[in-house]
Backbone as a ProteinNet text record, in pm:
[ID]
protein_1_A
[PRIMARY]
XXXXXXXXXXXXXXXXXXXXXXXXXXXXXXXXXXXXXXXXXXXXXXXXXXXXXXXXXXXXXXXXXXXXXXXXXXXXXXXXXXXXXXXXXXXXXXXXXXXXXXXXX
[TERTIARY]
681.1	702.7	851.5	890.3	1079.8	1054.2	1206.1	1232.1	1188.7	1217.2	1221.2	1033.6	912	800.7	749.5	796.4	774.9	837.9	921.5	991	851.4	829.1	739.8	629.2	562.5	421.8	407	546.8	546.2	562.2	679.9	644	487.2	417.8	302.7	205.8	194.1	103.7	164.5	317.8	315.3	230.3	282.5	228.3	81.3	11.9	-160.3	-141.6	-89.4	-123.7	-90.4	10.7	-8.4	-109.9	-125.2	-232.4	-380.3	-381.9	-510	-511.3	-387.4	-324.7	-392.6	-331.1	-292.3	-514.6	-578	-693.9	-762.7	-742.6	-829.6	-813.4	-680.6	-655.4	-734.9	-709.8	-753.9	-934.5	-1023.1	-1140.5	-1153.1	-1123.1	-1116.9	-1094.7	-1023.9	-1020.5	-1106.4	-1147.4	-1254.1	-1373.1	-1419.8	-1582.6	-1574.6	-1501.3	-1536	-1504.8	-1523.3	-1529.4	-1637.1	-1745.5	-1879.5	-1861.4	-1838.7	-1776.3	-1722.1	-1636.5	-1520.7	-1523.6	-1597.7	-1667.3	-1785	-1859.5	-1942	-1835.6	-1771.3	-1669.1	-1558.6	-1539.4	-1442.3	-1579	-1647.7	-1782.2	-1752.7	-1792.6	-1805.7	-1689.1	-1608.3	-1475.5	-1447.1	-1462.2	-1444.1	-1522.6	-1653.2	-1760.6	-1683.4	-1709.8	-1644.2	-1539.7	-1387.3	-1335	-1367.8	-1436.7	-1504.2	-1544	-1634.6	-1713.2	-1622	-1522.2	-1453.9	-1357.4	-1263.2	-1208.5	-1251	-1344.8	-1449.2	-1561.3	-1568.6	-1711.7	-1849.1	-1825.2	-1924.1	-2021.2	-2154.2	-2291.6	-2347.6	-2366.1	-2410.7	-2312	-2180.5	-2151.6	-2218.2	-2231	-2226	-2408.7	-2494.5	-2635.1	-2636.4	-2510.5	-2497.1	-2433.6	-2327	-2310.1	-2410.2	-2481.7	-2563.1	-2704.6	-2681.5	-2823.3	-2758.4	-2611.2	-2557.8	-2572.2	-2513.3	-2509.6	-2641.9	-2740.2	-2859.2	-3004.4	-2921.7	-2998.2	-2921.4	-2809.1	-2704.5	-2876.5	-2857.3	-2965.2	-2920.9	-2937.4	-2827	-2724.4	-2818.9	-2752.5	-2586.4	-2608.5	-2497	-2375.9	-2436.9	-2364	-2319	-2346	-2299.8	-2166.3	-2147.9	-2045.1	-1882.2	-1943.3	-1863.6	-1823	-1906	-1819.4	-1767.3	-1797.3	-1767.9	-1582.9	-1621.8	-1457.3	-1348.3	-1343	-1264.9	-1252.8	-1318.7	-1342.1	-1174	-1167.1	-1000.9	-885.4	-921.4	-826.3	-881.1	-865.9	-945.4	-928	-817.7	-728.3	-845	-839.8	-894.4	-1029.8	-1087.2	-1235.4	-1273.6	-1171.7	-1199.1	-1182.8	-1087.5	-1127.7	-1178.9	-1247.4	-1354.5	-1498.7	-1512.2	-1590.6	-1589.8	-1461	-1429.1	-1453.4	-1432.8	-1386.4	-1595.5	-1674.8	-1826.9	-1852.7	-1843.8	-1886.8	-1825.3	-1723.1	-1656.3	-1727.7	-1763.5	-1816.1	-1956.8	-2070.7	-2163.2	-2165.5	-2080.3	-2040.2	-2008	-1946.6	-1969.3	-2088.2	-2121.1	-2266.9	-2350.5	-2358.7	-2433.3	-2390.1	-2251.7	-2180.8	-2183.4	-2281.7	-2251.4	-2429.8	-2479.2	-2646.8	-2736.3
-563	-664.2	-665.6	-789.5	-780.9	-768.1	-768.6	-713.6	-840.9	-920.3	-1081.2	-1093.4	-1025.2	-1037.9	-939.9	-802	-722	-755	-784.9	-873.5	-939.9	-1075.8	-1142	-1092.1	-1001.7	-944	-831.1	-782.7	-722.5	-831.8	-909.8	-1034	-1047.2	-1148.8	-1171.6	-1020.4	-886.8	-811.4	-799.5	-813.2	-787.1	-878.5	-1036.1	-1164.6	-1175.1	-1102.1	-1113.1	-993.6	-863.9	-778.1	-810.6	-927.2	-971.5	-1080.7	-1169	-1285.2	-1172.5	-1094.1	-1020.2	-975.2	-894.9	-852.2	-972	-1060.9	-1187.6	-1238	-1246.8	-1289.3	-1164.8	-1026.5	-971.2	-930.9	-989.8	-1003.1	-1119.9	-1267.2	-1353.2	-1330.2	-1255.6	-1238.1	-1120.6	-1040.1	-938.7	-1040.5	-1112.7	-1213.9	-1281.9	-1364.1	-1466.3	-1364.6	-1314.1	-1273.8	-1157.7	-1070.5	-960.6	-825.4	-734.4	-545.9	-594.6	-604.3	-569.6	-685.2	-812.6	-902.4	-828.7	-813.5	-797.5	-629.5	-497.2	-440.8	-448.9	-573.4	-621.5	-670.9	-730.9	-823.3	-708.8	-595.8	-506.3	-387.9	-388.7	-320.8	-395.1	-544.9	-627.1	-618.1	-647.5	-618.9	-516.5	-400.3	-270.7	-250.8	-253.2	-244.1	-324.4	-494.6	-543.7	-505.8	-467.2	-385.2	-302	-190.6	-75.4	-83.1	-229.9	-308.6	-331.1	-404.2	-475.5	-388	-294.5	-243.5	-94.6	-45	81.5	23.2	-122.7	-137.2	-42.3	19.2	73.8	-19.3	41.2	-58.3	-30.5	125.5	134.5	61.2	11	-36.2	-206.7	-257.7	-373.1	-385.6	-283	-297.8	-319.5	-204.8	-191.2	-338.2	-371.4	-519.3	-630.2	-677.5	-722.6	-707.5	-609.1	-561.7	-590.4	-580	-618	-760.3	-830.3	-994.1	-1059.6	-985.9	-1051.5	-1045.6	-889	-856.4	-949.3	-1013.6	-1049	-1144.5	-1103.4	-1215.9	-1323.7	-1468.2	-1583.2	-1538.1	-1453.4	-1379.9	-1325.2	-1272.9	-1203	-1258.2	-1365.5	-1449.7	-1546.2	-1589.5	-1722	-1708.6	-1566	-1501.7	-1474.1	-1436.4	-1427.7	-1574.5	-1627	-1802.6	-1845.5	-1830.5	-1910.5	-1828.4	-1699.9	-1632.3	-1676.6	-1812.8	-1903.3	-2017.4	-2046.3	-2178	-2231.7	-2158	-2208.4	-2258.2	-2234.1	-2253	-2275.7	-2359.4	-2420.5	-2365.4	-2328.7	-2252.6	-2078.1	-2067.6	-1876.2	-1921.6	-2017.9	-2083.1	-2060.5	-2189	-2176.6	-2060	-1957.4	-1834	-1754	-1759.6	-1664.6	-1668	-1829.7	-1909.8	-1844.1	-1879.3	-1877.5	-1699.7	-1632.8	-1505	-1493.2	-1518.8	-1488.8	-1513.2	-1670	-1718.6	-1665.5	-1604.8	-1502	-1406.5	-1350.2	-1193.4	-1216.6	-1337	-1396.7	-1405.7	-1521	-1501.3	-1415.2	-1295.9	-1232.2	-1112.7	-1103.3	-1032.4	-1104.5	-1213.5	-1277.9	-1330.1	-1259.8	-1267.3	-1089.9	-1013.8	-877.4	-862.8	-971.7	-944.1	-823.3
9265.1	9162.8	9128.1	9132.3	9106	8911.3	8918.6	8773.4	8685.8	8762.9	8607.9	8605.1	8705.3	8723.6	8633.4	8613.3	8495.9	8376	8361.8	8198.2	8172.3	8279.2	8212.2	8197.7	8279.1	8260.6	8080.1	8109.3	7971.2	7848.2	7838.4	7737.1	7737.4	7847.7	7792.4	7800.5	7812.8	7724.4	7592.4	7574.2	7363.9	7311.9	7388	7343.1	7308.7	7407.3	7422.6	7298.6	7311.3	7177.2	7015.9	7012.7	6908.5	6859	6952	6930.3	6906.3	6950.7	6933.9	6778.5	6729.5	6556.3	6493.5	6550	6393.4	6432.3	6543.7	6540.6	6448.7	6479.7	6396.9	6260.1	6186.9	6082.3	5983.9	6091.4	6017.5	6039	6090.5	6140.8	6012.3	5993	5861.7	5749.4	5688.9	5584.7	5607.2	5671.2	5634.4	5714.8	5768.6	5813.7	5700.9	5648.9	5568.6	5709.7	5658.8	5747.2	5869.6	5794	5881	6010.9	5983.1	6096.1	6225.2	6118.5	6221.3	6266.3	6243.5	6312.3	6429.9	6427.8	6493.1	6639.6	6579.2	6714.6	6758.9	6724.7	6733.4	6863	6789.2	6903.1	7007	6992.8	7124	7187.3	7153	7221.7	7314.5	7261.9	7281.7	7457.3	7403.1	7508	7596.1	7600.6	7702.6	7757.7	7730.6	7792.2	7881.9	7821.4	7892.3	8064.9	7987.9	8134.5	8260.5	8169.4	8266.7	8347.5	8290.7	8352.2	8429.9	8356.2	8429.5	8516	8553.8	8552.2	8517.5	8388.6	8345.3	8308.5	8415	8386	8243.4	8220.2	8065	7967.5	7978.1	7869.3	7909.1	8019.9	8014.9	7980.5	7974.6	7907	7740.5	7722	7543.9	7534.6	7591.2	7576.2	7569.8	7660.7	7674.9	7577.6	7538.2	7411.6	7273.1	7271.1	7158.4	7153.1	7289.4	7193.3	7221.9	7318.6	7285.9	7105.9	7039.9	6928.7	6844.2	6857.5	6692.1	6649.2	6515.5	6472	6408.9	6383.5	6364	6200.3	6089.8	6002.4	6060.3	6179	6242.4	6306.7	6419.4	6494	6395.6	6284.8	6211	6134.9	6117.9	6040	6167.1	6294.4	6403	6425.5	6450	6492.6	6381.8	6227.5	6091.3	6099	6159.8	6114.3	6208.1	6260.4	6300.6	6237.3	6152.3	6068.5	6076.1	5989.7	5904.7	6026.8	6131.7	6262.2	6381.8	6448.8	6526.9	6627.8	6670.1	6765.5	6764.6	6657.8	6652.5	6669.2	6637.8	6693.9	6808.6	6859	7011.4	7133.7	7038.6	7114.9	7074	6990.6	6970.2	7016.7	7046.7	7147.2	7279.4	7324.7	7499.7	7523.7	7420.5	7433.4	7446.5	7354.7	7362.1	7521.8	7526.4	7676.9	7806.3	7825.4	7936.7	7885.2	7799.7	7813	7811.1	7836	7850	8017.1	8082.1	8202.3	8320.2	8245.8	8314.6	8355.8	8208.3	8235.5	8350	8373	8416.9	8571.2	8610.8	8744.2	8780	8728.4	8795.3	8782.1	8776.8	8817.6	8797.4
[MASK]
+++++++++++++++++++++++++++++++++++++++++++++++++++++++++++++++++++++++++++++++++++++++++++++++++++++++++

């Protein structure tokens, strides 16, 4: 990788580690702790999956977002309300980690 290919790869991981800060900030203000513990699990796990392909995490995944009961899930999508932008990825972010459960069979 030349040098100006790591500059940019490092720019965009601060870039992705801050957009992640400022989402689970505004996800702690409007969903409350327990929210945003719920989506901090999911998160977590998915990681796990993705980069260990660990199958037990991608079952605990998969058992997690199939139990949310709508009590649960309504509070995860509502904690984008205020920004349409933190909406839509909190959306895209469910349906890729939906997707891919469902691309490792």
């Amino acid at each position: 990788m030349r040098e100006t290919e790591k500059s940019l790869a490092k720019d965009l991981h601060e870039n992705i580690r801050y957009l992640g800060r400022v989402l689970g900030e505004a996800i702690l203000n409007k969903g409350g702790q327990e929210t945003f513990d719920t989506i901090e699990n999911i998160r977590q796990t998915a990681v796990k999956f993705r980069r260990q392909n660990d199958q037990e995490a991608a079952v605990t995944l998969e058992n997690t977002l199939k139990n949310l009961s709508p009590e649960q899930a309504v509070p995860i999508i509502r904690a984008g309300d205020t920004n349409d932008k933190l909406k839509l990825a909190i959306l895209l972010t469910i349906n890729g980690v939906a997707a891919g459960l469902r691309n490792t069979g």
